[in-house]
Each structure stands twice: as C-alpha cells, then as structure tokens.
PAGU-996461 format. One record per residue (C-alpha): residue number from 0; residue in one letter; y, z, x. Coordinates in Angstrom, 3 decimals, m for minus. Layout:
# PAGU-996461
(NUM 'A' (Y Z X)) ...
//
This chain:
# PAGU-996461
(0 'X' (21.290 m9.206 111.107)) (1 'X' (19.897 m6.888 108.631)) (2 'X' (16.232 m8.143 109.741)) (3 'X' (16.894 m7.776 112.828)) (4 'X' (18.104 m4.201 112.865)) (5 'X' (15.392 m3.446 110.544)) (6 'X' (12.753 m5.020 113.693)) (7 'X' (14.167 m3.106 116.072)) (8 'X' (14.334 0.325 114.335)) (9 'X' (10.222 m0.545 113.357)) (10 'X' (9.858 m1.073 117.143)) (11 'X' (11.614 2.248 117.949)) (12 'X' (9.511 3.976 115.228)) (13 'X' (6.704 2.744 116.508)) (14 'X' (7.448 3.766 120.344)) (15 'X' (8.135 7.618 119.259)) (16 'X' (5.480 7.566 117.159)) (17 'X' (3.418 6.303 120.524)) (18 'X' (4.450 8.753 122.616)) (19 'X' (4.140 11.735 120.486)) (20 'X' (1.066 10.629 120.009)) (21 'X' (m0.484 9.911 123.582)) (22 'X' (1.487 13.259 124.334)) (23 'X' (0.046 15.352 121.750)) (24 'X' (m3.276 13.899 121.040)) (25 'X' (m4.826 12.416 123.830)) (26 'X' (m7.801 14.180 125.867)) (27 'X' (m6.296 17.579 126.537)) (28 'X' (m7.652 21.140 127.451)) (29 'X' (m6.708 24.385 125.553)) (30 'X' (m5.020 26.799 127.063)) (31 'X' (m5.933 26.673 131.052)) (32 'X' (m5.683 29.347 133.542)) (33 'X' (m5.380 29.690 137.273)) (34 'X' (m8.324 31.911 138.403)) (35 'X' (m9.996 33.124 141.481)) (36 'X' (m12.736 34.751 143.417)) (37 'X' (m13.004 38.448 143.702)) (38 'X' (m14.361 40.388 146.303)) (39 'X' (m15.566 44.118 146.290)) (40 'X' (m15.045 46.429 149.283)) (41 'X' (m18.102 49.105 149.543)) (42 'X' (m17.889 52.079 151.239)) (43 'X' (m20.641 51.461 154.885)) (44 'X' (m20.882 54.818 155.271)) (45 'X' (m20.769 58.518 152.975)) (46 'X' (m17.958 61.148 153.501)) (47 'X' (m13.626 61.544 152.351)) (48 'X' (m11.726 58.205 152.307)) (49 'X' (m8.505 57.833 153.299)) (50 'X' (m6.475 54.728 151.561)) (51 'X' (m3.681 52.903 153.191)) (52 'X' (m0.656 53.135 150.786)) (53 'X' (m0.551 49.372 149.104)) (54 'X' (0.850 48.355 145.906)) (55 'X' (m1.799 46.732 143.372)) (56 'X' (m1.077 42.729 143.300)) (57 'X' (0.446 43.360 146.886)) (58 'X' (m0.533 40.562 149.420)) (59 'X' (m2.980 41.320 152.288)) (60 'X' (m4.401 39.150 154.576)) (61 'X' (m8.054 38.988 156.139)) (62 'X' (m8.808 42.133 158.625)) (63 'X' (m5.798 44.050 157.575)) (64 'X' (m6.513 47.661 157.119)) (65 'X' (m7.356 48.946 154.195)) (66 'X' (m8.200 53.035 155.017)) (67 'X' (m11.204 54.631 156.505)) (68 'X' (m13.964 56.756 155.837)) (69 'X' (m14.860 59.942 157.716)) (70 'X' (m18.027 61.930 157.605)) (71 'X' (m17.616 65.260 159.300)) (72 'X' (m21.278 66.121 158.904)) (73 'X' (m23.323 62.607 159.862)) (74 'X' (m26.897 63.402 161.251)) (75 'X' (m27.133 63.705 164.545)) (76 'X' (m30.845 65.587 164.310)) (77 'X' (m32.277 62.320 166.165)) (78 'X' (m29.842 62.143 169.007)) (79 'X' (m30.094 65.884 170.059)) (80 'X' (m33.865 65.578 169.888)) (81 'X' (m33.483 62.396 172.206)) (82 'X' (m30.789 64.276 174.460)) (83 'X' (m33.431 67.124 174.431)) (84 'X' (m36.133 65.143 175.470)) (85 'X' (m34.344 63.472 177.936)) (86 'X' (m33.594 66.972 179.448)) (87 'X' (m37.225 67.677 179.744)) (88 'X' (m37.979 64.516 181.760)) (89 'X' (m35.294 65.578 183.865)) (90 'X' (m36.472 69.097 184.519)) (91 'X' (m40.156 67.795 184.783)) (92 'X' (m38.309 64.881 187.328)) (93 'X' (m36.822 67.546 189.756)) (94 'X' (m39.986 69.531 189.607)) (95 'X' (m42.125 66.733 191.082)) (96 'X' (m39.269 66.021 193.716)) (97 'X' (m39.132 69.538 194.550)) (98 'X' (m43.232 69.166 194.954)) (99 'X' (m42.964 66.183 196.935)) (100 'X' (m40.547 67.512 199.146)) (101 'X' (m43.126 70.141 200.011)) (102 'X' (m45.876 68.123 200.656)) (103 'X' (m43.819 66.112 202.977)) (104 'X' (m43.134 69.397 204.860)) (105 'X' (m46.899 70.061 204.472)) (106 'X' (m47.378 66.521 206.292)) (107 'X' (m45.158 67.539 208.736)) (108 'X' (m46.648 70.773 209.794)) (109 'X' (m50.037 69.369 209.838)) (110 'X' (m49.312 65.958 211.824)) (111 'X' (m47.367 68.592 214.618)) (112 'X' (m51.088 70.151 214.415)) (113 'X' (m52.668 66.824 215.136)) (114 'X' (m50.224 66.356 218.016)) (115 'X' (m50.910 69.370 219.725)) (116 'X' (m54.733 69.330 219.116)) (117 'X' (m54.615 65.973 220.174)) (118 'X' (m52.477 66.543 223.765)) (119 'X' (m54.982 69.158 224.012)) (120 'X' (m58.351 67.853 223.682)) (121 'X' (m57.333 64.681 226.070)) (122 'X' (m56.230 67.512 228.494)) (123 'X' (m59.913 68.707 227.713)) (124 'X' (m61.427 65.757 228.388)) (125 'X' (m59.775 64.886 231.383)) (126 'X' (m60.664 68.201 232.667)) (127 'X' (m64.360 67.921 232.097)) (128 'X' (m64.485 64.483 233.172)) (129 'X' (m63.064 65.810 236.794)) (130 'X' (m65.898 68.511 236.213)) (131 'X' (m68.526 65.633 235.729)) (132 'X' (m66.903 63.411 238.413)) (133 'X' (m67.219 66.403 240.904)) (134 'X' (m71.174 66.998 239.482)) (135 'X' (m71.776 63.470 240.184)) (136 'X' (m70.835 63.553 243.721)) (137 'X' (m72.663 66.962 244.532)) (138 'X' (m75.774 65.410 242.842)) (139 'X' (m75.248 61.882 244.761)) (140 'X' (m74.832 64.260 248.309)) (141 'X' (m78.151 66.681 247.542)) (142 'X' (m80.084 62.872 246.425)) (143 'X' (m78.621 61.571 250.045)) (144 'X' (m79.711 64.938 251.307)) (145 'X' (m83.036 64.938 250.135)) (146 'X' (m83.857 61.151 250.871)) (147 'X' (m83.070 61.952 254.249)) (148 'X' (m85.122 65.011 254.362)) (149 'X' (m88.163 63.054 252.653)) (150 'X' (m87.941 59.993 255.669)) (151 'X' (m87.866 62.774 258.264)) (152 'X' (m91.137 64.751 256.348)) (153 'X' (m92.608 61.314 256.112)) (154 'X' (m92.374 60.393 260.115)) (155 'X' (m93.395 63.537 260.634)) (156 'X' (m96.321 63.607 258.772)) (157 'X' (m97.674 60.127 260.592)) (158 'X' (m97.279 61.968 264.000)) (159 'X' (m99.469 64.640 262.559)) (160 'X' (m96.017 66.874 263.375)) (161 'X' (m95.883 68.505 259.366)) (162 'X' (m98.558 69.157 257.202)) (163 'X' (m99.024 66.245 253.611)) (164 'X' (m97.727 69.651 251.793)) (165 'X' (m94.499 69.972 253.507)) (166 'X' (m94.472 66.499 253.170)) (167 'X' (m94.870 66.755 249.296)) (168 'X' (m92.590 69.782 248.389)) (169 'X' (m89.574 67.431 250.059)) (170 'X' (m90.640 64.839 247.532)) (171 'X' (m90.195 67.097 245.137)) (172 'X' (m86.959 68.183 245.730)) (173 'X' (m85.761 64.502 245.522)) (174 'X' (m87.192 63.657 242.470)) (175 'X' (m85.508 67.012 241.556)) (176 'X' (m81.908 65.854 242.892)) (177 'X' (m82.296 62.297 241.285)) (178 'X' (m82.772 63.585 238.291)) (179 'X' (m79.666 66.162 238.750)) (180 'X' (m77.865 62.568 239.567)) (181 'X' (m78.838 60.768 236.379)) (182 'X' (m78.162 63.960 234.206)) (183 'X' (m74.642 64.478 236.082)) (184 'X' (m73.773 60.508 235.736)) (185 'X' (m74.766 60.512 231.666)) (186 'X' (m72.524 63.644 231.241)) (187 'X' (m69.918 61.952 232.953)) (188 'X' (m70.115 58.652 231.288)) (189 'X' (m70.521 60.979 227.584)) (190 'X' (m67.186 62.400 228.692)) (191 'X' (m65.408 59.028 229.636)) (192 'X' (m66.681 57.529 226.447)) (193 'X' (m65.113 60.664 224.384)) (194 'X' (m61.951 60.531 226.623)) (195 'X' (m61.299 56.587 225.545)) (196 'X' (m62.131 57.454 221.930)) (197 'X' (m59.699 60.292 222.296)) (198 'X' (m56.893 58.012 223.181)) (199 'X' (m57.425 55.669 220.542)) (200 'X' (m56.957 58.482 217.988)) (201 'X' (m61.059 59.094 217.602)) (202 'X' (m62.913 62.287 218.526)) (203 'X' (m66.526 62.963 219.399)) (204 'X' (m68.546 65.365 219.507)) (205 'X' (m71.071 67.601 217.558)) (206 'X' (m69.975 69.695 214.269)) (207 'X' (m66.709 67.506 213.026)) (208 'X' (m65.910 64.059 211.968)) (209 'X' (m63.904 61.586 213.686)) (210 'X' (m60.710 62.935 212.916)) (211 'X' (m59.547 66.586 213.747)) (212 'X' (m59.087 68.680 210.340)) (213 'X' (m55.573 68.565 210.784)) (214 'X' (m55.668 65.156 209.910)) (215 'X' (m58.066 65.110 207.236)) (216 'X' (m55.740 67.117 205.597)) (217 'X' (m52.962 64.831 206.226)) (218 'X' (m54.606 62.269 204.666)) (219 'X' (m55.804 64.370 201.707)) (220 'X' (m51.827 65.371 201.646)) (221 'X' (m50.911 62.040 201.753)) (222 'X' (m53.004 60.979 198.783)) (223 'X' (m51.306 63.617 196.611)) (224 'X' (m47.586 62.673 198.007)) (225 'X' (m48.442 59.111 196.417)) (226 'X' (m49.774 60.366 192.935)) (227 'X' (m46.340 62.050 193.185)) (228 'X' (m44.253 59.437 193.706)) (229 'X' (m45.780 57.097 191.055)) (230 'X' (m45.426 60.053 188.561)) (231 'X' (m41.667 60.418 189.743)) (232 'X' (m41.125 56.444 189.348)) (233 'X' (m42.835 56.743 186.086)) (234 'X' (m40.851 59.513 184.736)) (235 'X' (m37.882 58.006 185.947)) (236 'X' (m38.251 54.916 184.234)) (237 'X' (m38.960 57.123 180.630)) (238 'X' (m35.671 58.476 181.588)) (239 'X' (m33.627 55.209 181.707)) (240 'X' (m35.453 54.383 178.697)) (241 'X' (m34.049 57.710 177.135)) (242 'X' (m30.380 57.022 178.306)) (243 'X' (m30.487 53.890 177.041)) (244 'X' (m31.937 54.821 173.531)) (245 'X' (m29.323 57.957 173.465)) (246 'X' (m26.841 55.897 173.712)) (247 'X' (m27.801 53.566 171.034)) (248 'X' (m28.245 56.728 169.036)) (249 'X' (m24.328 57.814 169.469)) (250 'X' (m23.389 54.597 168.522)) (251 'X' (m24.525 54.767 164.882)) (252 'X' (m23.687 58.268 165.098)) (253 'X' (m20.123 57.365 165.640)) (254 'X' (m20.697 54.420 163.323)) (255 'X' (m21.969 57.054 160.710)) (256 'X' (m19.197 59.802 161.279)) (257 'X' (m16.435 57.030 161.002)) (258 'X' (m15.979 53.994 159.643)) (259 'X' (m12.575 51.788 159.552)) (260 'X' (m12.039 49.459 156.157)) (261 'X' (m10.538 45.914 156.780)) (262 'X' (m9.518 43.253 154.506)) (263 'X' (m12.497 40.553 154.584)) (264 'X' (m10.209 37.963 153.084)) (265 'X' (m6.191 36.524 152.660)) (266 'X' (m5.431 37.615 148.897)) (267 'X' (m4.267 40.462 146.861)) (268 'X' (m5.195 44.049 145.788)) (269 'X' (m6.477 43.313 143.052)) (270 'X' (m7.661 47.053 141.968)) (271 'X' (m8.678 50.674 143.093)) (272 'X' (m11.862 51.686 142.599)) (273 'X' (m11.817 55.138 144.618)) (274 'X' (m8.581 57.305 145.382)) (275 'X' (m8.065 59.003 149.023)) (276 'X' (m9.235 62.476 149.531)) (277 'X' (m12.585 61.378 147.833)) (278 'X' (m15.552 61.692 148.890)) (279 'X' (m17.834 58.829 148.548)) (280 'X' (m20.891 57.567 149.123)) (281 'X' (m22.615 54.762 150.885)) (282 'X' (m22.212 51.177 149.352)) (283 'X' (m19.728 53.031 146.663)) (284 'X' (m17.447 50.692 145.216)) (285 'X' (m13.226 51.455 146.498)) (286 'X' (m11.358 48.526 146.200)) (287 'X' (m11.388 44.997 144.631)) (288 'X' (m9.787 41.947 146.409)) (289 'X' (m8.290 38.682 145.011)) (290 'X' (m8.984 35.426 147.617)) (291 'X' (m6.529 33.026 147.231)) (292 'X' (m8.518 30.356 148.859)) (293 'X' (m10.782 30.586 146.361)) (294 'X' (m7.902 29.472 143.458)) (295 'X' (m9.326 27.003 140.406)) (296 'X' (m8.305 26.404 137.029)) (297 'X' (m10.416 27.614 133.956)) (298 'X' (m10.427 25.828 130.859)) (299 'X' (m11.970 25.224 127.509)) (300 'X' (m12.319 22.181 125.933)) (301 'X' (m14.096 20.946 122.607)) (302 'X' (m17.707 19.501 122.062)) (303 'X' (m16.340 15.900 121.975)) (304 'X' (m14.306 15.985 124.840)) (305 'X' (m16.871 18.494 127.066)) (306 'X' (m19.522 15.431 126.522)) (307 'X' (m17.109 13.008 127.700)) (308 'X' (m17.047 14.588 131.129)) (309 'X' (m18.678 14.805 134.735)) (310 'X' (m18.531 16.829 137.844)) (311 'X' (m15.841 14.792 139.657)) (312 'X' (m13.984 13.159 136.799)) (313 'X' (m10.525 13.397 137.684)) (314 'X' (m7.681 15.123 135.712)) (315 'X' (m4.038 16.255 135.891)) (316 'X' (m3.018 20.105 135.390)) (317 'X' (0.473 21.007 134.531)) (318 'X' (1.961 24.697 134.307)) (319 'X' (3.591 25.658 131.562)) (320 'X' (7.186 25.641 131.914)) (321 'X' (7.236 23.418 134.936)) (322 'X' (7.313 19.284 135.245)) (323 'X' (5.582 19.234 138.572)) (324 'X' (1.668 17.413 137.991)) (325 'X' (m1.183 18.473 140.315)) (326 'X' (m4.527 16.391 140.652)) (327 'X' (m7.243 17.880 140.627)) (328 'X' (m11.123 16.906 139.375)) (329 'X' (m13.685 18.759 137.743)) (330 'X' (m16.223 21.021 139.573)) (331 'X' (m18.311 23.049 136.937)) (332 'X' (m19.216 22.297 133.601)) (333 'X' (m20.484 25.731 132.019)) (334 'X' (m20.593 24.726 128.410)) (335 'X' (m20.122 27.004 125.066)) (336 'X' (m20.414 30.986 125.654)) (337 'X' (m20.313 31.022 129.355)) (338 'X' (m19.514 34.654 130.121)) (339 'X' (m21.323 35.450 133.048)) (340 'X' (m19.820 32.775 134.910)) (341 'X' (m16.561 35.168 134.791)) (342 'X' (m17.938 38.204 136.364)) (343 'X' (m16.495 37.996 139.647)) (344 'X' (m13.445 36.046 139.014)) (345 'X' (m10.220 37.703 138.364)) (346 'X' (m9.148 36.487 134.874)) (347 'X' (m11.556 36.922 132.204)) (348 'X' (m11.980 34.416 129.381)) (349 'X' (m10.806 34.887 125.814)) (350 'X' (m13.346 35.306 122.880)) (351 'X' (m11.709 31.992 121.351)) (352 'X' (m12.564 30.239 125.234)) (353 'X' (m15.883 31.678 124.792)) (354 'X' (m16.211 29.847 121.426)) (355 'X' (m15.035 26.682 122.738)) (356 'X' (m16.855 24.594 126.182)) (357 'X' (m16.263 26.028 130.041)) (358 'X' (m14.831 23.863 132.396)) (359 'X' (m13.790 24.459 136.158)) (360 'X' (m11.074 22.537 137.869)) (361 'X' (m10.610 22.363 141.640)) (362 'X' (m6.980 21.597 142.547)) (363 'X' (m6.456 21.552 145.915)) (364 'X' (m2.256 22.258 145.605)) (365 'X' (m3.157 25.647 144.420)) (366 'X' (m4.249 26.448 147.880)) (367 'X' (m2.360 24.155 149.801)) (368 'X' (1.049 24.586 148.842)) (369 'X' (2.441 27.952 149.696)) (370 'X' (4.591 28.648 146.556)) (371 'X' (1.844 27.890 144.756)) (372 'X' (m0.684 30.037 146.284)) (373 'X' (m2.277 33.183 144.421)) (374 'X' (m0.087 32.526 140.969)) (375 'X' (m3.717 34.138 139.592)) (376 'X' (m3.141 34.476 135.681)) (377 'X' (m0.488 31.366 135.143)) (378 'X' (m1.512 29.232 132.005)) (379 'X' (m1.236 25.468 131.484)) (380 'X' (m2.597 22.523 130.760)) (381 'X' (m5.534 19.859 131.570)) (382 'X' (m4.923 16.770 130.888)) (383 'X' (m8.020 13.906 130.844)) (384 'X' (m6.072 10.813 130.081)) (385 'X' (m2.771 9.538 131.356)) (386 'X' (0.114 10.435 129.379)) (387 'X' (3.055 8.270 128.615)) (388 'X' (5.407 10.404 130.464)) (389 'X' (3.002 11.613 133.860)) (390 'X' (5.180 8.590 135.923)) (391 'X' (8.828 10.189 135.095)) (392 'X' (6.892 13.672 135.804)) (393 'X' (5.476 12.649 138.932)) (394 'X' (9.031 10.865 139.425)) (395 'X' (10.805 14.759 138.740)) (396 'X' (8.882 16.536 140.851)) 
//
C-alpha cells in the first residue's frame, strides 16, 4: 500500500512538474503587443484650419470629417488674366459682327444698284434694238427703192431713152443703200447679241468688263464678308476654348481657397499635430490616424527561437488576463535592432525588444471580431508550441 501511494504521488509529481514545465518553458515570445498602422493627414492646401472637436483615442470611421482648411487669399492672378482675355475676344468678336453686318448692308445697297442698272440697260437695249429694227427696214425700202430705180435706168438706157451716166449715178445710189442695209443689219444683230447677253447677267460693250461696277464691287464685298466670317468662327472657337479653360481655372481656385479634411480610414485619433485657428501650410502635418484593419501583434523573441521560425509558421497569442486563444501565423521576421520597422506603427518598441529578435504576427480575430478590434497597446503572449492547457483554454472560451 505504501508502494503504491508512493507510485502514485511520483506520477503526480511528475505530471505538475510536466505542466509547469511545457507552460513555462516551452517556445514562448516576450512580452507581445497589439500594434497597428498609422496614417498622417496633410494639409492639400495653405491657409487657417478649423478642427472638428474629437477626443484623442476617439473612434472615427473612413470619410468622416475631420475640419477644413480655408485660404482667404488663394491666387487667382491666372484666372482674371484668362477672364480678361476672354473679354478681349469678346469685344474683338462683336467688332467683326458689327463689321459684317455692314458689309452685308454694303451688299445690299450695291446688288439694288445692279438691279436697277440692270432693268435699265435691257430697257436700253430693247430700245436701240427697235432703233436698229426700224434702220433695217428704211435701209431694206431705199435698197428696194434703188433696185427698182437701177432696172428702170437700165431699160432705159437700151432704148437709148437716158444717157450710160444717168444710168451709172442710179448704180451708185444702190450700192450706196446696200451698204446702208448691211451696216443697219450688223448694228442690229450687235444689239440683239448685247440684249441676250444682257439677260443672262453679261454686258457688252466698249470701256467696262462683263459685269457692271456695281457688281464688281459686290463681289469684292463679298470676298471680305467671308474673311469675316472665318475670323468670327475662329475667334469664337478661342472663346469656347477660354470658357472652358476659365472654368478649369475656378475649380482649383475653389480647390485652393477651400479644402474639406476627411477621415481616409476606420480607426482612431491617434494625435494632433496642428490646433484650429492655425494657419498652415501645404502638405503640413495636422492629425495622425490609427487603422484598425491594419491590427498585428509585435513581438520579440530570442536568437534560438527567432532561427527556429518562418514566414507562415503558425502560433497562438493570448492576452494577458484573458483565457480566450487566437491563431494567428507569422508575417515578418525583422531580426535584432529593428527600429525603423516601427516608424509608422502606433506602439513603439522597448529598448529591451530592440535588444532581443522582431517578429510580426497576423491574427486575423483582431480585425474580425468586433470587441476585439483597435485594443492598440494590449500586451500578451506568443506562444510557438502547444501547451498542455491550450485544449481546456480553447474549451473556456
């Protein structure tokens, strides 16, 4: 019986001593920390800031307002000299319109020119052509006339009745009135040729061309009314051009002369950088944010253990004060004196952290389970090795 009790307080013995053991000095971090991004809010523009009252470590989530920033004296040189400009291709617009409009009535006055020179010169025409037409006819009756008078000299003469003389002065005259007929039908003919030109819009005739100067200067008119236009269309197209670019130009003056600061991320304030009623200056620090999506556990670890590890080796992290164990696996191995991997996170590490080797954990609970979310600055534990009481832990929680 003795033995026996003897066995069984060895075995006991020997079970403490087991779990105190795999407890205490299995594969375990230091001291471990929940940590985070942080991200800076600059100030896009220069000029006085106004803050939106919020507590430091007071959530926020992303595009909240933060405050805004209001420059009462942002440039605006470049837009006045574009507004100014713009005014000048307007004036020099309206100018041109104003000589268009002119020329048209120029056109106007000259084609009512045309009109009435033309009505008249076909009235002209027709006139003279009745003058030819009656020429024609007196020259055709004094040809008649004198062909009659020559046949009667001629029988005359062959009865011995007139004298060859008489006979020849009556030839004369009717090689006089034929050509009188042949001068009187070419006139007439000139003037029916200029009558037909006339109403196809085409004068003859000696000293001018083949359009009255009326319309010469119609066309010469014309000519210039075009130029006008196309420098009108031109100018009118710089204009849009203008419009478009002024407006541009308010638009980052308005961006300039105010600016409106949102949250870029779901977190906490983490700090204040600049105070309202400041004035600040473009890409000027004003406030620091914490992103809770970004949460991860920092630890240190020594040599031995830090060369037992790999990115993705998996491990078990456990706050301090509470049962519950989260999985998580490791996603950055710094090593010894790994300071500048700390510069934007929120908690920095300790000179004895520094001393030992840098090790990131990614756990997704931090960021998945809400009361776990943004507990930035917690301590615990990693844990490499499965310890003798994870199952009852697991099991509690």
């Amino acid at each position: 019986m003795k033995l026996f009790k003897l066995i069984v307080g060895s075995l006991i013995v020997i079970a403490g001593l087991y779990l105190i053991i795999g407890e205490q000095l299995q594969g375990a971090s230091g001291n471990a920390s929940i940590n985070a991004q942080l991200t800076t809010i600059r100030a896009p523009i220069a000029g006085r800031i106004e803050l939106v009252p919020r507590t430091l470590g007071g959530r926020i989530a992303r595009n909240d307002p933060l405050g805004s920033i209001n420059d009462a004296i942002a440039d605006s040189v470049r837009l006045s000299d574009l507004v100014f400009e713009r005014d000048q291709t307007s004036a020099e617009i309206e100018r041109l319109v104003r000589l268009t409009a002119s020329l048209t009535e120029a056109i106007k006055v000259q084609s009512e020119r045309a009109s009435a020179y033309l009505t008249q010169r076909k009235n002209q025409l027709l006139a003279q052509e009745r003058s030819a037409n009656a020429l024609v006819a007196a020259a055709e009756a004094r040809f008649a006339f004198s062909e009659s008078a020559l046949s009667r000299a001629s029988r005359l003469s062959t009865r011995g009745a007139a004298t060859a003389e008489s006979a020849e002065q009556t030839r004369s005259l009717r090689d006089v009135a034929l050509q009188e007929l042949h001068s009187a039908r070419a006139k007439a003919t000139e003037i029916a040729t200029a009558l037909r030109a006339a109403n196809s819009g085409v004068f003859l005739g000696d000293g001018y061309n083949d359009a009255p100067y009326s319309e010469q200067r119609i066309s010469e008119l014309e000519v210039q009314r075009l130029e006008l236009e196309a420098q009108i269309a031109s100018k009118t197209s710089v204009r849009e051009a203008l419009d478009r670019r002024i407006d541009e130009e308010r638009l980052r003056v308005n961006s300039l002369s105010s600016e409106a600061l949102t949250a870029n991320v779901d977190g906490v304030v983490w700090e204040y950088l600049s105070a309202s009623g400041e004035t600040v200056v473009r890409g000027q620090e004003i406030a620091r944010l914490l992103d809770c999506d970004t949460a991860v556990v920092t630890l240190s670890v020594s040599e031995s253990l830090y060369n037992t590890l790999r990115v993705g080796t998996s491990a078990t992290f456990r706050l301090s004060g509470d049962n519950r164990v989260m999985e998580g696996t490791v996603a950055r191995l710094a090593g010894s004196g790994a300071a500048t991997v700390y510069q934007n996170l929120a908690v920095a590490p300790s000179e004895q952290h520094l001393q030992r080797y840098d090790v990131l954990l990614d756990v997704p609970a931090l960021r998945e389970i809400s009361e776990l979310r943004c507990l930035i600055g917690r301590s615990g534990r990693v844990f490499f090795d499965g310890k003798p009481f994870d199952s009852l832990r697991r099991l509690w929680s």
